[in-house]
Phi, psi and omega in degrees: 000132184296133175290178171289171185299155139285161168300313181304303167309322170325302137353276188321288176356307191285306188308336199271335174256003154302307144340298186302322172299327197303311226232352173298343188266010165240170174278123187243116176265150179259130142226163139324090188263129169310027154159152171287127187285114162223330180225116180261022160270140185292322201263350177308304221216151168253055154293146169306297162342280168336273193290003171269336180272350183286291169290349149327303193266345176238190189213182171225177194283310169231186188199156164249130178310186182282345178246038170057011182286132189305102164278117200291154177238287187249022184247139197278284181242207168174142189241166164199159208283171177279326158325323197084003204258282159324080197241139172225144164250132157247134179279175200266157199285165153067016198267134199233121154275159196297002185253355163113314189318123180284148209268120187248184171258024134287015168255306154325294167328307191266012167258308189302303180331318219283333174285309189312000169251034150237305152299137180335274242269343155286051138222318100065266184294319200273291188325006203238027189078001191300130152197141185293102183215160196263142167277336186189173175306322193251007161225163180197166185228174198201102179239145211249134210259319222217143136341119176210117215252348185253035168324275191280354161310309167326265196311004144238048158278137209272329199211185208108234171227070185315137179268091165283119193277134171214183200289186196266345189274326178270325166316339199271359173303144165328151125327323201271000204258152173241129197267148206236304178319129193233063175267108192222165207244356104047150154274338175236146163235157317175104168262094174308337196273339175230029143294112194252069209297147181118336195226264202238116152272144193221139130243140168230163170331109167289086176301340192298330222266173205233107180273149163335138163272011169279153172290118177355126168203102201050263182236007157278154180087196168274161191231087170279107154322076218233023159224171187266333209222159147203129178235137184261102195265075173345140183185081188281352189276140174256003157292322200242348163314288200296332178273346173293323187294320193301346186278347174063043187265321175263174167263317189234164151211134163328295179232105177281129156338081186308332192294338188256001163293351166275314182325289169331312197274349184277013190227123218269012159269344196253086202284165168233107177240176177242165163291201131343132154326113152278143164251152172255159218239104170267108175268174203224130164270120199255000143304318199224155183286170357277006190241040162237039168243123160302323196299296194286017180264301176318308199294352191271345155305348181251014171242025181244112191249085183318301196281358182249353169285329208264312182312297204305310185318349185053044169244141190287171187324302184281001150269000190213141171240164233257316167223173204178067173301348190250162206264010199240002201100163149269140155086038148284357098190293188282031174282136185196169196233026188272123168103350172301344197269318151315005185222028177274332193274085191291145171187108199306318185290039177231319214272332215262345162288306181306342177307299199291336191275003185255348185085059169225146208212039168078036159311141179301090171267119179284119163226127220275116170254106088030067170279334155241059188259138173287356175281326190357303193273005162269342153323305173241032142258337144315292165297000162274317180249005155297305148340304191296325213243033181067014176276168179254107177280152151259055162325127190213101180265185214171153153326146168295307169347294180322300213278319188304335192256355184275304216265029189263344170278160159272351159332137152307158181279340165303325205223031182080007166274215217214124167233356157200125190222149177248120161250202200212154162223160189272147199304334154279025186262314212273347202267352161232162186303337189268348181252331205275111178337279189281343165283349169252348158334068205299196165256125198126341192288181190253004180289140170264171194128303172061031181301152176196125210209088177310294199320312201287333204277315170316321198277345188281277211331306188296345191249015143277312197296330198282105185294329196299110187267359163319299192300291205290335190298318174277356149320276185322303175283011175286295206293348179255330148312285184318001205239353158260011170275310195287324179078084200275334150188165187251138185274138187252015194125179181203151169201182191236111178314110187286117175233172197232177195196155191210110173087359190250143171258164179073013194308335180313346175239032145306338152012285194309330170103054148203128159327055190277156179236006168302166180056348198274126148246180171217117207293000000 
């Protein structure tokens, strides 16, 4: 039985059928979004939110289909030297920002810089000697001092910090500055003017923009627009999250609740699919004791219970699986089960020696609560067995909003920081040494958390440079050996996020794991 409203949901509800008259003479898509939109630059934060908003408004040079294979997107043709050293880009003709202005290639150029001094696998590519230039308005090259086998793996990385093309006047902002103009290269744009944090995200159709003529295949292809709105409507209550759709006030919800999948499945109006294999993730702050110690970084490995974390989340046998050792996905191409044997088992008196051989000495460990995040109930069964293995937990909740901009700090946890919050990354985040956020993290990154490991930046280094694919899978299982030693952050398992729908064609290729709403209709 659907629970009663929260006020806050309640809320969204009225504004959202308020809207609605406003808004009848075009087709408006609803969804439900897994977290409140607060930071709208793509490369500030690698939140999922950020970057689901990212692809509304920008578009990129390539992109990956559903079989992670490389597509050109915004790019027409491309060449490249037999070294690999040499690379040319031509953009596709007639190409538009959402201010009407055409997309050049000094705009390509000062988006890819301005990502490559933030992301992993963009700073990567520029260490590898990469620089960037335009040849004409519509072409530019790229050329490399050092070996680099991941070009266009780069320029389509789907998540993370994706290197999303917007115009050169807003790219030349610092990275470190968060850019607010939302002039984007897109299928939608961005009404700021009705945008409500807390409530309501608005997009509408982007006439300027020029779609691919292929057909759609994961985040590749064309991305036809086939509503006027699309509104991201907050609803943190997953009571009312679930009765709007059965009531057919939203269309989608993102992330379904597990406790409301029997309800969903019992109603023959409501489809339910899953994305991509997700992992789940705890990090650590490798700033401050006790987990700028490796030992007390080991020990959250013997107090991490996969199946009983994965169980409190409530998703059933066929959404989630129960154990899972390797840092890469399971049944994923680089999946290996190296360094993993010790930590198959939890045991808080083995976690709570290593605490104490780490110096700890029942110091206030802050651990970040999500309330309305699908990690919530492993957040605290997590703090149940940490609490087992004598730490003094410091529960503290929040919003996911909240906790994403709480955790950029570097303050002692004493001074309003941080020593742990649990996320999550989706497979094309988790499945290589170069995507998976904190395991492709060097030293010097901006990630929080702050892991740092020569031994681990060498073993990265090699297995960009490394042609062979025999030579990186075992790189790759070296670098996930070294990553249960050092611990850069600990996995707690994988499952796959349900999201339902009501009444819509094209829903397929949410798949991918980021809500595209392109392609989608609604009679």
């Amino acid at each position: 039985m659907i629970k009663r409203f929260s006020l806050l949901a309640t809320a969204a509800l009225l504004a959202l059928g308020a809207a609605t008259g406003a808004h009848a003479q075009g087709k408006t898509l609803r969804l439900v979004p897994h977290a409140d939109l607060k930071t709208l630059d793509p490369l500030f934060n690698t939140a999922y939110i950020t970057r689901n908003h990212g692809y509304m408004v920008f578009d990129m040079l390539f992109a990956q289909d559903s079989k992670g294979q490389v597509k050109p997107q915004m790019v027409d043709t491309w060449q490249a030297s037999e070294d690999g050293k040499r690379w040319s880009f031509t953009l596709r003709p007639g190409l538009k920002f959402s201010d009407g202005t055409p997309v050049t290639a000094e705009d390509c150029v000062a988006s890819i810089q301005r990502w490559g001094k933030k992301d992993t696998l963009g700073q990567a590519m520029f260490a590898a000697g990469a620089e960037l230039a335009a040849t004409g308005p519509e072409t530019f090259t790229l050329t490399l001092k050092e070996p680099f086998g991941l070009v266009l793996e780069a320029l389509s990385k789907p998540s993370g910090l994706p290197p999303f093309i917007m115009p050169k006047r807003i790219a030349a902002t610092d990275p470190s500055t968060q850019i607010t103009e939302m002039v984007g290269s897109g299928p939608f744009l961005f009404k700021r003017d009705e945008w409500v944090p807390g409530n309501k995200v608005v997009y509408v159709k982007n006439p300027a923009y020029v779609p691919r003529a292929e057909p759609a295949d994961g985040l590749a292809g064309g991305k036809i627009v086939k509503v006027d709105r699309v509104e991201w409507v907050y609803i943190p209550d997953g009571n009312t999250a679930t009765a709007a759709l059965m009531n057919g006030e939203v269309d989608m919800i993102e992330q379904v609740t597990p406790d409301f999948l029997p309800v969903l499945e019992s109603n023959p109006d409501i489809k339910l699919d899953t994305s991509v294999a997700s992992q789940g993730m705890v990090v650590l702050n490798a700033l401050h004791p006790p987990f700028n110690d490796a030992r007390a970084r080991q020990a959250l490995y013997y107090l991490v219970n996969q199946k009983q974390m994965l169980a409190a989340m409530g998703y059933p046998d066929k959404y989630r699986v129960d154990y899972c050792a390797t840092l890469y996905i399971c049944g994923s191409p680089l999946a290996t089960d190296a360094g993993a044997a010790p930590y198959a088992k939890p045991d808080p008196a083995r976690a709570k020696q290593l605490l104490q051989e780490a110096g700890y000495k029942g110091e206030k460990v802050v651990l970040l609560y999500p309330t309305d995040h699908l990690s919530a109930p492993a957040v605290m069964v997590l703090s149940q067995n940490l609490k087992k293995a004598g730490v003094n937990v410091d529960l503290q909740s929040m919003d996911w909003a909240s906790l994403a901009a709480r955790r950029l700090k570097k303050d002692p946890p004493s001074q309003g920081g941080w020593n742990l919050f649990l996320t999550w990354g989706g497979y094309y985040d988790a499945s290589t040494p170069v995507t998976n956020p904190w395991l492709s993290a060097a030293c010097g990154n901006s990630l929080p958390g702050w892991p740092c490991d020569k031994e681990l930046d060498e073993l990265r280094t090699a297995w960009i440079r490394e042609t062979d694919a025999g030579r990186r899978k075992e790189l790759a299982a070296r670098i996930q050996e070294r990553a249960y030693q050092t611990v850069p952050y600990v996995m707690w398992g994988e499952f796959k996020p349900v999201y339902a729908t009501r009444g819509l064609k094209g829903t397929e290729l949410i798949k991918a794991g980021v809500p595209v709403t392109w392609n989608i209709e609604k009679p």
